[in-house]
C-alpha atoms as one frame of an Amber mdcrd trajectory, in Angstrom:
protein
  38.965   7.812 -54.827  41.018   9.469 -52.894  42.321   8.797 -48.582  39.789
  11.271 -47.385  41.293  13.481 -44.039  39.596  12.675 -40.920  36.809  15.489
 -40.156  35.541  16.156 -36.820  32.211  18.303 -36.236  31.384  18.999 -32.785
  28.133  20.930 -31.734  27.560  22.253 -28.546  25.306  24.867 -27.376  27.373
  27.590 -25.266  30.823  28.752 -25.357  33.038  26.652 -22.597  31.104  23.126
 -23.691  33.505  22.687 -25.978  36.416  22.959 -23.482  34.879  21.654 -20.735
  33.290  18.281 -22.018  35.370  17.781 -25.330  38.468  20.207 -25.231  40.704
  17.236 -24.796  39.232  15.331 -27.903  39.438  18.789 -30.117  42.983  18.956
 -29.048  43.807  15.377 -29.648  42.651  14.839 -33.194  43.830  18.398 -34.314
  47.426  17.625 -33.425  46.980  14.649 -35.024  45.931  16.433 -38.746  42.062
  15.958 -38.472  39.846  18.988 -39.846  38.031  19.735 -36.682  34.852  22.019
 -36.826  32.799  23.745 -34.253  29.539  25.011 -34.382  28.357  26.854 -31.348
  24.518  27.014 -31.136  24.254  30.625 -28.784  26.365  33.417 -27.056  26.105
  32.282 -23.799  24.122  35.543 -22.868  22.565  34.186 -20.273  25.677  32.712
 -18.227  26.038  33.444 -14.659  29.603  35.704 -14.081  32.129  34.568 -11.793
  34.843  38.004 -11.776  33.017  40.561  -9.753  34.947  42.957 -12.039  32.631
  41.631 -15.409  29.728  41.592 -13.336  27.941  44.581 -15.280  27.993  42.598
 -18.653  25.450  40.285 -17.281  22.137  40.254 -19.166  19.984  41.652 -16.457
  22.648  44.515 -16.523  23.808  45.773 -19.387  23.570  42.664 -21.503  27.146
  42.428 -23.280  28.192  38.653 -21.816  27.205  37.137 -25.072  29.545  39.819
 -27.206  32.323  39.071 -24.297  31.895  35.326 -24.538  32.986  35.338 -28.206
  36.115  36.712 -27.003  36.506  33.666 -24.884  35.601  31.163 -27.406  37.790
  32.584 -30.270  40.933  32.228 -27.499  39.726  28.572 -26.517  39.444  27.695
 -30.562  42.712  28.536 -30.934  44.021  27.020 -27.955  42.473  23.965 -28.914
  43.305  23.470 -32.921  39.733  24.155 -34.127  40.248  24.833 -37.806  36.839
  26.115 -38.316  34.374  27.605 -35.954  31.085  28.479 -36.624  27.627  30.445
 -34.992  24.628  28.460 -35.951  22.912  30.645 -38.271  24.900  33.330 -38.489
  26.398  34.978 -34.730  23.584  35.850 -33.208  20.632  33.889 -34.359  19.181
  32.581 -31.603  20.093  33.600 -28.107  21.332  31.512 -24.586  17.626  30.193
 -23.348  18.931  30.131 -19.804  18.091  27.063 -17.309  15.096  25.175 -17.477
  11.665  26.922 -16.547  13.342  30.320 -16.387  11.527  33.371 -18.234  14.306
  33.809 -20.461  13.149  30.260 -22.293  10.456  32.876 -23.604  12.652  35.280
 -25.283  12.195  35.902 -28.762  15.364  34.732 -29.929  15.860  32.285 -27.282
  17.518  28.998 -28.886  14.946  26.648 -27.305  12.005  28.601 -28.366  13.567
  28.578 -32.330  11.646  26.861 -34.829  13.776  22.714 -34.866  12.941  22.182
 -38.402  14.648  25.844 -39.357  17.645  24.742 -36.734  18.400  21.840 -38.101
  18.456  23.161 -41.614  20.864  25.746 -40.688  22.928  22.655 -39.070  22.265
  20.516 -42.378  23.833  23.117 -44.556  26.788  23.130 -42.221  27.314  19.340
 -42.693  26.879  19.555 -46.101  29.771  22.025 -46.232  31.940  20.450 -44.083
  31.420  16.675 -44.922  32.361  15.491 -41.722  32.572  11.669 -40.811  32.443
  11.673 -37.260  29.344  14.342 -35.466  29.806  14.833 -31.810  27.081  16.244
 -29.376  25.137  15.649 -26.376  22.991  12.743 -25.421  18.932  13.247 -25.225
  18.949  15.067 -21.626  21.405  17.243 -22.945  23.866  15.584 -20.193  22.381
  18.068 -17.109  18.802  19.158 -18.668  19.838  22.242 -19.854  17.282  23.039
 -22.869  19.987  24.750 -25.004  21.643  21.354 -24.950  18.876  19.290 -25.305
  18.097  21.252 -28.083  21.265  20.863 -29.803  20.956  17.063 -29.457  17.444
  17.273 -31.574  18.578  19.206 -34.576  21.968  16.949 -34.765  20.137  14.061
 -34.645  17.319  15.697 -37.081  20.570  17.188 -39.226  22.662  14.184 -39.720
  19.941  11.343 -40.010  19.987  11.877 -44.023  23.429  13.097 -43.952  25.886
  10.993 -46.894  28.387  12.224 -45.056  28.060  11.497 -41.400  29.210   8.174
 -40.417  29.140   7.951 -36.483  27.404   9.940 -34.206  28.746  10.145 -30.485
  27.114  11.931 -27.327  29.429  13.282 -24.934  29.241  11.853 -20.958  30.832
  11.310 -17.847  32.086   8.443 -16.368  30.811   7.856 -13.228  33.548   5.885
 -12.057  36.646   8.172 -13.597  34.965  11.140 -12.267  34.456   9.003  -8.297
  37.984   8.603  -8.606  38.771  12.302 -10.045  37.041  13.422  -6.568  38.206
  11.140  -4.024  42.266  12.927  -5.672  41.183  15.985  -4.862  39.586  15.264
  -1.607  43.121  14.661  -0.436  44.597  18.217  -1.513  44.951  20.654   1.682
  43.206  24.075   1.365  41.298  23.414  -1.972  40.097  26.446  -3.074  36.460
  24.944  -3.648  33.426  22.581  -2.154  33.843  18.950  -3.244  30.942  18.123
  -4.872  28.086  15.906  -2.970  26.759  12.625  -3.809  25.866  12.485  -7.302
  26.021  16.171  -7.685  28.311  15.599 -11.026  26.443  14.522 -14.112  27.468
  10.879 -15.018  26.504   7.888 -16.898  26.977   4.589 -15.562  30.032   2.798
 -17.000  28.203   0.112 -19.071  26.546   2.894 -20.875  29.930   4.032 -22.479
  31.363   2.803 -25.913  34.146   4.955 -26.286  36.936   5.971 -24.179  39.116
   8.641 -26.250  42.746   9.143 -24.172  43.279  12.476 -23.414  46.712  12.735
 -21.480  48.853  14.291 -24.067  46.032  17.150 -24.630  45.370  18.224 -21.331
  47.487  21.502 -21.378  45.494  22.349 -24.815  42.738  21.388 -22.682  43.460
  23.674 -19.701  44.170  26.314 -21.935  40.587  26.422 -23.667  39.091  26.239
 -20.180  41.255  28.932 -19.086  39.931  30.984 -21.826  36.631  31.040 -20.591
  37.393  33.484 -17.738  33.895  34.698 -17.163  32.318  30.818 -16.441  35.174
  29.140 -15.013  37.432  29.446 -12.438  41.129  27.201 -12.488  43.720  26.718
  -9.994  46.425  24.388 -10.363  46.987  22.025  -6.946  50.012  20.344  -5.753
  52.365  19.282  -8.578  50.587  21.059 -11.299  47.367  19.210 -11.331  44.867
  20.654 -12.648  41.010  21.165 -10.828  38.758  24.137 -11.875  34.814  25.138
 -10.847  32.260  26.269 -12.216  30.369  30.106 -10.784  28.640  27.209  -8.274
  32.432  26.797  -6.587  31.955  22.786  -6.659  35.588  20.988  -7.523  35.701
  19.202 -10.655  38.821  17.176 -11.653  40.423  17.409 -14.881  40.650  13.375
 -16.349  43.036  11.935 -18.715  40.600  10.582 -20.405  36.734  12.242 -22.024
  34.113   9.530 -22.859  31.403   8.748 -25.476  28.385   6.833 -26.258  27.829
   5.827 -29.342  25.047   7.131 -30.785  24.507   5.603 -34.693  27.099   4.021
 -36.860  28.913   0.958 -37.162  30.588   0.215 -33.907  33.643  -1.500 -35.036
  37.079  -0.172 -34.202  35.386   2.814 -32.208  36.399   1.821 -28.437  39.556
   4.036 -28.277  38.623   6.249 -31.767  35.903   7.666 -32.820  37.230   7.608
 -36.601  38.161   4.172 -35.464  37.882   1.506 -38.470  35.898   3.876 -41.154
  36.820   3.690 -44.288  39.942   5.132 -45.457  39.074   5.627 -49.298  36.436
   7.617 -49.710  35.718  11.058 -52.429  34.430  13.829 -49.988  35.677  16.499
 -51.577  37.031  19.582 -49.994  35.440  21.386 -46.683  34.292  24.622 -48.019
């Protein structure tokens, strides 16, 4: 038996989710030696363009944001520590489904429209590979309702249920009252350069809900960096001494915390309140990643 290396699989379902809702984390446990993985579920084809100057890749244009967007991601990866990205399926396989109740849900190729069983297959043989302990993801409503993500919650949960690997599974959220507090900072900042967000406008959980509160602080320029790599979907400025607030192509102000948050989803819960590898087992044969 040998002390098996902390391995961290994250799947998310566009490029930027990974910086926006769990950059910090990536950054955190990288620096701190853990094999982190990333699987990326689509291209982001269908992702709405915030430079004027990249408007023509947009997919009722000429359709080239999804080739772009892997541009972005491979900058963010590196920013961030990932050791091992991967396209579900192969790049390509199954294409940005675009928001709920849009036509583009109907495209052939469209990620939402994919067959789960052949998804989560595709996601199985990536665990398998991998070995991780520790599967990160979203939460059942995907955390907004977007169908790519609610998607990517099935075939996780569908990929790692029979998983000897996979010890914990954690959703990613928002805390309602870190990201109150986030807004009322920058609704003190002169001239910000976007609309504060209305009442309950931000996707949030209620504080009870959470389990896990992973510290961020140290990671936040890794952080900033991935999001800054994701030109086309998100816009930064830093405000007055250096902090950090960026938007999304809506223009609503969004803080960035010292601090990304988790629920739980299966596993045991011991020693998981400030880690997700928290109190597993040190001593375990998994091999090598391959």
């Amino acid at each position: 038996m040998l002390s098996a290396p902390r391995r961290l699989l994250l799947v998310h379902a566009h490029p930027d989710d990974e910086s926006l809702t769990t950059g910090g984390t990536i950054a955190r446990y990288a620096a701190a030696g853990a094999h982190v993985s990333l699987v990326t579920c689509t291209l982001g084809e269908e992702g709405e363009i915030i430079p004027d100057s990249l408007a023509q890749l947009a997919s009722a244009a000429s359709d080239q944001l999804g080739g772009y967007r892997v541009g972005e991601l491979r900058q963010a990866c590196e920013a961030l520590g990932v050791a091992d990205h991967r396209y579900l399926g192969g790049i390509g396989r199954w294409r940005d489904s675009g928001m709920a109740g849009t036509a583009t849900n109907e495209h052939p190729r469209a990620f939402v429209a994919g067959d789960l069983a052949e998804q989560a297959l595709a996601l199985r043989e990536v665990l398998d590979q991998v070995r991780p302990q520790v599967v990160v993801t979203y939460g059942p409503d995907g955390g907004y309702g977007h169908p790519d993500h609610v998607r990517a919650h099935e075939i996780t949960m569908a990929a790692t249920a029979e998983s000897p690997y996979v010890e914990r599974v954690f959703h990613t959220v928002a805390s309602r009252s870190a990201t109150a507090a986030g807004v009322a900072a920058l609704s003190t900042v002169d001239n910000l350069p976007y609309r504060l967000p209305k009442s309950d406008e931000l996707p949030v959980v209620e504080d009870d809900e959470i389990t896990t509160v992973i510290g961020i602080a140290d990671s936040v320029p890794a952080k900033v960096r991935g999001l800054r790599a994701h030109a086309t979907q998100i816009s930064f400025t830093e405000l007055e001494d250096g902090v950090p607030c960026y938007a999304l192509s809506n223009g609503v102000a969004q803080p960035v915390l010292d601090a990304e948050y988790y629920v739980l989803a299966t596993g045991d819960p011991e020693g998981a309140a400030d880690d997700l590898f928290g109190g597993l087992a040190s001593t375990v044969d998994t091999g090598a990643p391959r």
